[in-house]
Biopython code that builds the backbone (N, CA, C, O; Angstrom):
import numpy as np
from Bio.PDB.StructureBuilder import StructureBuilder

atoms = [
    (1, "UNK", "N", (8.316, 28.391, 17.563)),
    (1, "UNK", "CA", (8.634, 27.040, 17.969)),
    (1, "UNK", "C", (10.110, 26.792, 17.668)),
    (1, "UNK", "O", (10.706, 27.175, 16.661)),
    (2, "UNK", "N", (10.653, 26.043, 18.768)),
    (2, "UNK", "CA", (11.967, 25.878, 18.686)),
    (2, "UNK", "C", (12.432, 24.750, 17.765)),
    (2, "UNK", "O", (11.388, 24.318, 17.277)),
    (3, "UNK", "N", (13.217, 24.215, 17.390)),
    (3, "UNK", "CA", (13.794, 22.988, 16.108)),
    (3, "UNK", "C", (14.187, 21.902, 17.145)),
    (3, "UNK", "O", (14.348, 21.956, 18.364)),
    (4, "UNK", "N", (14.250, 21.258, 16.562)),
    (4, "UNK", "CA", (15.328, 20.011, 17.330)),
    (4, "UNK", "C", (15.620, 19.111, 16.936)),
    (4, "UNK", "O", (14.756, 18.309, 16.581)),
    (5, "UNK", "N", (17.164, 18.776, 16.795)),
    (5, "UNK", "CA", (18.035, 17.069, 16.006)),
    (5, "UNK", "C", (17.125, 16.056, 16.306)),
    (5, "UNK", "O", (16.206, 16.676, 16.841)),
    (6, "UNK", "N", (16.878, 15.109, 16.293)),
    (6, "UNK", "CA", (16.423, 13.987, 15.899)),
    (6, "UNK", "C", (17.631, 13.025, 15.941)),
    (6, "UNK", "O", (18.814, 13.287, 15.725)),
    (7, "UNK", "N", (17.077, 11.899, 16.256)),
    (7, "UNK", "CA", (18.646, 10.273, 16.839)),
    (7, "UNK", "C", (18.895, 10.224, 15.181)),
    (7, "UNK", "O", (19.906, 9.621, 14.820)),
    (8, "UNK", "N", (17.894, 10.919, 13.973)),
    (8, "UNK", "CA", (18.542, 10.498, 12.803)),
    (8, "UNK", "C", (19.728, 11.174, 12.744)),
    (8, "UNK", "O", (20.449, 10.603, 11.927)),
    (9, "UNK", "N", (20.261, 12.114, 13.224)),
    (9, "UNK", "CA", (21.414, 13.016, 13.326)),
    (9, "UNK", "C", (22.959, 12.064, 12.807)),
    (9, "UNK", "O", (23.481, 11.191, 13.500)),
    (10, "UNK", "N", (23.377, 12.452, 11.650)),
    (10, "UNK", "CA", (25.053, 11.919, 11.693)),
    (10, "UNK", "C", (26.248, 12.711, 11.836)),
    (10, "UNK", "O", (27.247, 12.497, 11.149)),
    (11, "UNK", "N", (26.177, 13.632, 12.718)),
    (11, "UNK", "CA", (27.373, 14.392, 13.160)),
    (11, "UNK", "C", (28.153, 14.964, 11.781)),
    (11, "UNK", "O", (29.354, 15.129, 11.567)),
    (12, "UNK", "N", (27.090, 15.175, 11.022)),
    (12, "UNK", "CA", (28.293, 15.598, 9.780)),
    (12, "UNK", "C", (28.677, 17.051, 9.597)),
    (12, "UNK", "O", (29.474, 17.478, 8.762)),
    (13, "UNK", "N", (27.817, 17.943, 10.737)),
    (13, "UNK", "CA", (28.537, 19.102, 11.473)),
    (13, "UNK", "C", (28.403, 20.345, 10.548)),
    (13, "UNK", "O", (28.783, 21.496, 10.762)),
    (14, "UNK", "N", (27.774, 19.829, 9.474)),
    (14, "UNK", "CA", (27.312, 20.911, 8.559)),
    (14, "UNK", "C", (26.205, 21.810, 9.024)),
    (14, "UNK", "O", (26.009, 22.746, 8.249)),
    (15, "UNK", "N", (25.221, 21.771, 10.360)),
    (15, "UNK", "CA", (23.968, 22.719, 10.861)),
    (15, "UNK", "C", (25.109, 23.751, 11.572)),
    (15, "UNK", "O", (25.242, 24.869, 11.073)),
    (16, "UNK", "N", (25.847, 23.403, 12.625)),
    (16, "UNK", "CA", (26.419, 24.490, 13.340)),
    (16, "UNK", "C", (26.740, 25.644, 12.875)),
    (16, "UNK", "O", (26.236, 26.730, 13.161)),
    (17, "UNK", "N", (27.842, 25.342, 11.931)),
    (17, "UNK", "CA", (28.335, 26.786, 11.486)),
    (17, "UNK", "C", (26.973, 27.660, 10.696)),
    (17, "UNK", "O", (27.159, 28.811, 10.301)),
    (18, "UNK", "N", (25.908, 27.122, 10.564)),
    (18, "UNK", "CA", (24.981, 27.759, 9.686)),
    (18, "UNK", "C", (24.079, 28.135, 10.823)),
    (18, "UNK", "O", (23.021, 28.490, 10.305)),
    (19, "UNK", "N", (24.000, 28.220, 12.077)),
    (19, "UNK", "CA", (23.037, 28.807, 12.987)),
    (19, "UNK", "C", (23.611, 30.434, 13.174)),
    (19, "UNK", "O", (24.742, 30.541, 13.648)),
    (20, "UNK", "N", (23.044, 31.396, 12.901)),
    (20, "UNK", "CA", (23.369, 32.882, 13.115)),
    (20, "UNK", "C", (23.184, 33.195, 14.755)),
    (20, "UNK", "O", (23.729, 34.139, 15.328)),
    (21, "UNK", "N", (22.528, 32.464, 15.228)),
    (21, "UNK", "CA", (22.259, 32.633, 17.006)),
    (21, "UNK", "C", (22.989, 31.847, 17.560)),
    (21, "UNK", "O", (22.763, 31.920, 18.768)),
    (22, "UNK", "N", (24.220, 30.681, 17.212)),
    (22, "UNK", "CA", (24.975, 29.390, 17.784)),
    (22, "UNK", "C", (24.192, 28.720, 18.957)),
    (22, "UNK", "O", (24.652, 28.627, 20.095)),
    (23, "UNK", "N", (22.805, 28.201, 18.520)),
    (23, "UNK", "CA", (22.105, 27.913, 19.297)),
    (23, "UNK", "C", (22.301, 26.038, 19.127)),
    (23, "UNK", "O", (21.678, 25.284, 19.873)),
    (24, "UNK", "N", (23.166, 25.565, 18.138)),
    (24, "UNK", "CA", (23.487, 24.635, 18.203)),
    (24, "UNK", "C", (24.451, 23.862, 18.579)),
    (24, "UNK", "O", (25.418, 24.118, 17.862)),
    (25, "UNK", "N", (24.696, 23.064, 19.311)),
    (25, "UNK", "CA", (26.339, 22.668, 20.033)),
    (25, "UNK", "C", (26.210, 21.070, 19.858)),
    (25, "UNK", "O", (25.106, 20.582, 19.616)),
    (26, "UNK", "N", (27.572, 20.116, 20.009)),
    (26, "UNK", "CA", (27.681, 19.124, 19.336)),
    (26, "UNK", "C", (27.329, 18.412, 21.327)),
    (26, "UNK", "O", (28.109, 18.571, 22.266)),
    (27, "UNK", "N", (25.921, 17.661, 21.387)),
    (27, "UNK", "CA", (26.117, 17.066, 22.073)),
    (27, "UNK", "C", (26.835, 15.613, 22.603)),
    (27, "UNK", "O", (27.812, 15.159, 22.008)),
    (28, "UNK", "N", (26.365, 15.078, 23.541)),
    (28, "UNK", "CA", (27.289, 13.493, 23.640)),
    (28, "UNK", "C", (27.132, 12.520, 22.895)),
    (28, "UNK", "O", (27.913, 11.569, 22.858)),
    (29, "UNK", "N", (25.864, 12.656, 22.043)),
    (29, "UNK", "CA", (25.706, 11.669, 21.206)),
    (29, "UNK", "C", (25.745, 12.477, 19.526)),
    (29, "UNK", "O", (26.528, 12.262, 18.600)),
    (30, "UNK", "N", (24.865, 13.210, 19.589)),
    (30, "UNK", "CA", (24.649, 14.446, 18.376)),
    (30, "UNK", "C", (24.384, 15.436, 18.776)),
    (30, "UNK", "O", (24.086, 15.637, 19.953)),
    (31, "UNK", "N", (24.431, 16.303, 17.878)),
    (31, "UNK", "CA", (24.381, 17.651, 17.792)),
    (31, "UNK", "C", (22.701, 18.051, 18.687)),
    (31, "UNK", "O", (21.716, 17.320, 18.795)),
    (32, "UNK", "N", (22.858, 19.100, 19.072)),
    (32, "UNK", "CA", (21.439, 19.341, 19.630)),
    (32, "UNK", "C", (21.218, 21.361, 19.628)),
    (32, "UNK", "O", (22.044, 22.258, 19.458)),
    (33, "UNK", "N", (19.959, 21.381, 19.859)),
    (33, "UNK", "CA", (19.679, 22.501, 19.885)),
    (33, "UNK", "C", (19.016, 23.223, 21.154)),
    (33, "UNK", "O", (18.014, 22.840, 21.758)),
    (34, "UNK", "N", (19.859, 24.441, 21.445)),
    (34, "UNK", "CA", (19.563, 25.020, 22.666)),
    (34, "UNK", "C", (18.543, 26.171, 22.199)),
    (34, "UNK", "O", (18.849, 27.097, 21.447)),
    (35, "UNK", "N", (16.948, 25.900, 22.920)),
    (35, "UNK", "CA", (15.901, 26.282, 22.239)),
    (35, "UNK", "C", (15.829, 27.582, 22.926)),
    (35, "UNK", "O", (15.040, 28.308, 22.321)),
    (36, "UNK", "N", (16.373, 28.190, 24.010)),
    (36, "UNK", "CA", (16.225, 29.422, 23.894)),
    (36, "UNK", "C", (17.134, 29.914, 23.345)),
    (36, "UNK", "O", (17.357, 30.941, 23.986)),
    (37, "UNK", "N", (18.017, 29.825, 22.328)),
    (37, "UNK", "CA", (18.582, 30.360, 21.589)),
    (37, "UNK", "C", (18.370, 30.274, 20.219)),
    (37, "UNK", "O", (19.063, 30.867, 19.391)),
    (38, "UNK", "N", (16.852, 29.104, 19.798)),
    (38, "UNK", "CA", (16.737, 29.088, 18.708)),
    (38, "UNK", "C", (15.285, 30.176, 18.366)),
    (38, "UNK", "O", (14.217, 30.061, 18.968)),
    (39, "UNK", "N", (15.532, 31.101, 17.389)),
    (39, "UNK", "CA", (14.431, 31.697, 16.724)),
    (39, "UNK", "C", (13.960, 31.266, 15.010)),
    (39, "UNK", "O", (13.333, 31.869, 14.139)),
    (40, "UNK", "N", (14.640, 29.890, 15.083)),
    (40, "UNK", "CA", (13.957, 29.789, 13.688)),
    (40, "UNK", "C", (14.844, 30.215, 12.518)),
    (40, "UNK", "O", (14.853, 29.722, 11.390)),
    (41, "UNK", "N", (15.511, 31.116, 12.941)),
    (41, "UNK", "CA", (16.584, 32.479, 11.942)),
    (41, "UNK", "C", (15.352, 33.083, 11.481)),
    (41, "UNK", "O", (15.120, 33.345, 10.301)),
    (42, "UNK", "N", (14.557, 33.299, 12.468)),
    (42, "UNK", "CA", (13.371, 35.057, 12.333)),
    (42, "UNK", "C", (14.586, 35.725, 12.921)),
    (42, "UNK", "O", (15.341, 35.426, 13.846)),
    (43, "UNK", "N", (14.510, 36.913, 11.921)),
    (43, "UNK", "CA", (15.294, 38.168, 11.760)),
    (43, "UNK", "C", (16.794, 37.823, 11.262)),
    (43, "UNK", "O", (17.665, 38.689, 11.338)),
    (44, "UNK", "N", (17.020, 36.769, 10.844)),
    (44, "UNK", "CA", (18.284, 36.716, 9.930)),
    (44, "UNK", "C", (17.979, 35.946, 8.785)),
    (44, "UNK", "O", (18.792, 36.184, 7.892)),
    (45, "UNK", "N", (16.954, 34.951, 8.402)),
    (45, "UNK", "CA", (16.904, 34.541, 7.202)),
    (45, "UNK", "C", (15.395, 34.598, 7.261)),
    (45, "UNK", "O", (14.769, 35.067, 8.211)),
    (46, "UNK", "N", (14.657, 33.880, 5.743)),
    (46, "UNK", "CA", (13.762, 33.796, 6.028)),
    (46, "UNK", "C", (13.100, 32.047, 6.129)),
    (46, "UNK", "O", (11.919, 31.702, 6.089)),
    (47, "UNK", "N", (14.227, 31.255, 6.256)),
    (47, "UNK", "CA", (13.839, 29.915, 6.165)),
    (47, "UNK", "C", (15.032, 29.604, 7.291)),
    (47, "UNK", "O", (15.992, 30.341, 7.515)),
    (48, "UNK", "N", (14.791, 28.568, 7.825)),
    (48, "UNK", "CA", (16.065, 27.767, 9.040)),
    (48, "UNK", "C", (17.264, 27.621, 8.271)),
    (48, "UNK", "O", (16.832, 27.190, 7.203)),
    (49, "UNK", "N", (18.161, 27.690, 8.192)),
    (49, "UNK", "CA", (19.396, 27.677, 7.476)),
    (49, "UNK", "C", (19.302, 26.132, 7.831)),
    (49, "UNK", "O", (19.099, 25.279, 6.967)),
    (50, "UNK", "N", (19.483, 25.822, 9.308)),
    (50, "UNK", "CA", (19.743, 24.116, 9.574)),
    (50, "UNK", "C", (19.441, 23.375, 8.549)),
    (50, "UNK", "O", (20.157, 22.795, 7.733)),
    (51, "UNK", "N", (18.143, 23.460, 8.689)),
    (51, "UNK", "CA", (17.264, 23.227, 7.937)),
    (51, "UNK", "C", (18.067, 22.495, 6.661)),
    (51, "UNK", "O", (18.624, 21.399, 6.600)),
    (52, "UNK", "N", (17.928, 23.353, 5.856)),
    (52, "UNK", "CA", (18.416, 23.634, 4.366)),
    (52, "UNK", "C", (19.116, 22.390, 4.472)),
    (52, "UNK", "O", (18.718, 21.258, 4.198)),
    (53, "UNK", "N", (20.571, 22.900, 5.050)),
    (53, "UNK", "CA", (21.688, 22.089, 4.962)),
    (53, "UNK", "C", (21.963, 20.775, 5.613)),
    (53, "UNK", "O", (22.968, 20.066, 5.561)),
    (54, "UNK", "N", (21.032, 20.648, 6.126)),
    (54, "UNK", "CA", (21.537, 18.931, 7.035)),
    (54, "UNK", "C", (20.985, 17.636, 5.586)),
    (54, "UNK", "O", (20.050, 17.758, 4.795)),
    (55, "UNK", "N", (21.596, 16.945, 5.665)),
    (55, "UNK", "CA", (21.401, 15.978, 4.456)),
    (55, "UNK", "C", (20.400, 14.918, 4.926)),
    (55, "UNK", "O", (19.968, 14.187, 4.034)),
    (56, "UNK", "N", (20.029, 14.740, 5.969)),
    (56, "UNK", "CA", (19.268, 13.744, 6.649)),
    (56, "UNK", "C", (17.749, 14.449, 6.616)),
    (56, "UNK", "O", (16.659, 13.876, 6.600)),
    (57, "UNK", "N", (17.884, 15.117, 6.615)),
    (57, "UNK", "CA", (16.233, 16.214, 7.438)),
    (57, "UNK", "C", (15.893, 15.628, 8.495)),
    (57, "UNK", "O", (14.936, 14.855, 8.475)),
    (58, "UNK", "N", (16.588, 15.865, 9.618)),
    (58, "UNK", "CA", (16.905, 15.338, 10.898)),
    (58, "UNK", "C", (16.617, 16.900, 11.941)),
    (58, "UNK", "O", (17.477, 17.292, 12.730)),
    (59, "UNK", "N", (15.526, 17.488, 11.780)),
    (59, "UNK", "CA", (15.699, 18.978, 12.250)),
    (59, "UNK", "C", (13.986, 19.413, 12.100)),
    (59, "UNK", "O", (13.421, 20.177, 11.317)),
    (60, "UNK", "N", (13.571, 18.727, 13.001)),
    (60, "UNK", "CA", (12.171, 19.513, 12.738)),
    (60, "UNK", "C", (12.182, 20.473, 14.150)),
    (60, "UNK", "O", (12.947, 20.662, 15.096)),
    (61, "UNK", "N", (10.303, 21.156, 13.508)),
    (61, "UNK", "CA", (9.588, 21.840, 14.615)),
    (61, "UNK", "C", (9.760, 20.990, 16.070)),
    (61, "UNK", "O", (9.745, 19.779, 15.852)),
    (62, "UNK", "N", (9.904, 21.299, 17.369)),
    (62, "UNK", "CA", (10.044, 20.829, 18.565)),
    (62, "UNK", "C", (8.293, 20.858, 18.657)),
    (62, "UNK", "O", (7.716, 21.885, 18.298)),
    (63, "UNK", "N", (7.661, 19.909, 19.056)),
    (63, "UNK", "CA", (6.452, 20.090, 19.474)),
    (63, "UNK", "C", (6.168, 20.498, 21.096)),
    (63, "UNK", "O", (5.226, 20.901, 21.779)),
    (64, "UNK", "N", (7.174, 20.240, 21.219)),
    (64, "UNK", "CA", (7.380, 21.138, 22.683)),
    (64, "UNK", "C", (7.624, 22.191, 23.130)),
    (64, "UNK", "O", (7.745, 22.135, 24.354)),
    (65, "UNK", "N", (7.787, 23.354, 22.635)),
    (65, "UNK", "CA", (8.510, 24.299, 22.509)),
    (65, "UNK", "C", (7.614, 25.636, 21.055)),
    (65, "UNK", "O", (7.954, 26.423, 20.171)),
    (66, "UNK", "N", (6.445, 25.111, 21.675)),
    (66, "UNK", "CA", (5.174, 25.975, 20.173)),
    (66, "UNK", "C", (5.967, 27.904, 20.586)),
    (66, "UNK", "O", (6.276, 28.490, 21.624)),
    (67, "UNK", "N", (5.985, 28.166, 19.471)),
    (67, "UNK", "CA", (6.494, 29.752, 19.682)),
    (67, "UNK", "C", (5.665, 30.566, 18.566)),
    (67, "UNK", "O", (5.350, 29.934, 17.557)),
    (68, "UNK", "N", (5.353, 31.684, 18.650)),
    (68, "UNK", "CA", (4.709, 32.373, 17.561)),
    (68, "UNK", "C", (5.515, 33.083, 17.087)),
    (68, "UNK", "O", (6.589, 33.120, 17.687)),
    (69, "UNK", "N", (5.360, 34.006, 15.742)),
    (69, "UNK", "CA", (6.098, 34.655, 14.887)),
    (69, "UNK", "C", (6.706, 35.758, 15.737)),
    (69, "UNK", "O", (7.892, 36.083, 15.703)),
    (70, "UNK", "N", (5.630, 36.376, 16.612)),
    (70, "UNK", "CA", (6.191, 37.393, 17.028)),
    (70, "UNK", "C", (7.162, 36.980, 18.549)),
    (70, "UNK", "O", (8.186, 37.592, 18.851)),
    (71, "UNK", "N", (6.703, 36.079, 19.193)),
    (71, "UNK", "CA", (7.460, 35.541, 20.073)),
    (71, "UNK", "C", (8.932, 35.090, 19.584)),
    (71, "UNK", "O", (9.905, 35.410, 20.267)),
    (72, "UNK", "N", (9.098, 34.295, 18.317)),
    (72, "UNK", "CA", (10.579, 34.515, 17.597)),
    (72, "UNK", "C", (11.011, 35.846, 17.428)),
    (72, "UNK", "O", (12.105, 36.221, 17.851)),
    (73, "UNK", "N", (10.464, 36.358, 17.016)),
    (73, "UNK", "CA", (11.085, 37.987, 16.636)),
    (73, "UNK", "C", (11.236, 38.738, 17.884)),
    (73, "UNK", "O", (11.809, 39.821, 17.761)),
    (74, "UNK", "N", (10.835, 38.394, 19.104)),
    (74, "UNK", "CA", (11.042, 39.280, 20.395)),
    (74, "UNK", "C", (12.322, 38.256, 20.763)),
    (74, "UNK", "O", (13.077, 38.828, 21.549)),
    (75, "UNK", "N", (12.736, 37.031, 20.451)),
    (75, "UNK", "CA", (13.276, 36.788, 20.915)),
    (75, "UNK", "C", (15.041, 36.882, 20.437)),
    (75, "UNK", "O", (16.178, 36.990, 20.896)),
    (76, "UNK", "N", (14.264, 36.749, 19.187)),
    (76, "UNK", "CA", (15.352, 37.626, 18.152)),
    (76, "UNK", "C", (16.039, 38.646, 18.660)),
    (76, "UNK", "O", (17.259, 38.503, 18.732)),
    (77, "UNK", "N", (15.517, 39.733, 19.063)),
    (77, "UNK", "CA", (15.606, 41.149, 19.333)),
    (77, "UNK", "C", (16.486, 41.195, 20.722)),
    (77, "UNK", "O", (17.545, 41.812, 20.836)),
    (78, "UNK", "N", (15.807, 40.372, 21.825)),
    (78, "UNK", "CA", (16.444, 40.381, 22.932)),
    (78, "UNK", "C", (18.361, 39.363, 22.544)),
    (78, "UNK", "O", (19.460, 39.757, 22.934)),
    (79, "UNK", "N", (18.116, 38.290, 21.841)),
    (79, "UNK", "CA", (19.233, 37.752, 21.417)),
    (79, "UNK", "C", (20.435, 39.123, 21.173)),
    (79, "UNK", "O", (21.473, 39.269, 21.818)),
    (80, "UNK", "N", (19.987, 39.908, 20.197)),
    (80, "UNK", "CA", (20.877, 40.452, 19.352)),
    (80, "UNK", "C", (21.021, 41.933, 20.099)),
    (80, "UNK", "O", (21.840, 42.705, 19.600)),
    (81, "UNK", "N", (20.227, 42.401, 21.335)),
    (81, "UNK", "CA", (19.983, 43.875, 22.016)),
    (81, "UNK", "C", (21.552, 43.715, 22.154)),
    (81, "UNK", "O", (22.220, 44.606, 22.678)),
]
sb = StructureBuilder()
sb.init_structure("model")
sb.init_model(0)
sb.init_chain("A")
sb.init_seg("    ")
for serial, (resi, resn, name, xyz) in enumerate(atoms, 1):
    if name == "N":
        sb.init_residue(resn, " ", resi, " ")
    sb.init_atom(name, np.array(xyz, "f"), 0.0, 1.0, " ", f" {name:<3s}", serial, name[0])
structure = sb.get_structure()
């Protein structure tokens, strides 16, 4: 499953540099996440880096966008081929 900002978002620009896939870009209002480029950070961490670091917790699961472990990790793979 892919992540996604939330309107709680305050541009404080600290998720970007922490995505290993730059699946995040600063949209017109906030930051947003481009979900085929997000795997979660399956195969580079073992927790969302975003995650971690956004001070809001403005970054959940996309309920739109359900992905399985191994579907991250294939997608991982094709990311990084």
């Amino acid at each position: 499953m892919a992540l996604m900002i939330t309107d709680d978002c305050i541009n404080c620009d600290v998720c970007e540099p922490e995505c290993p896939n730059e699946a995040i870009f600063e949209g017109e209002e906030i930051y947003e996440i481009e979900s085929s480029k997000c795997t979660e950070c399956v195969g580079h961490y073992d927790e969302p880096q975003c995650q971690l670091v956004c001070p809001v917790d403005c970054i959940p699961l996309d309920p739109n966008k359900a992905e399985t472990q191994e579907e991250l990790q294939a997608k991982y793979e094709k990311l990084t081929a």
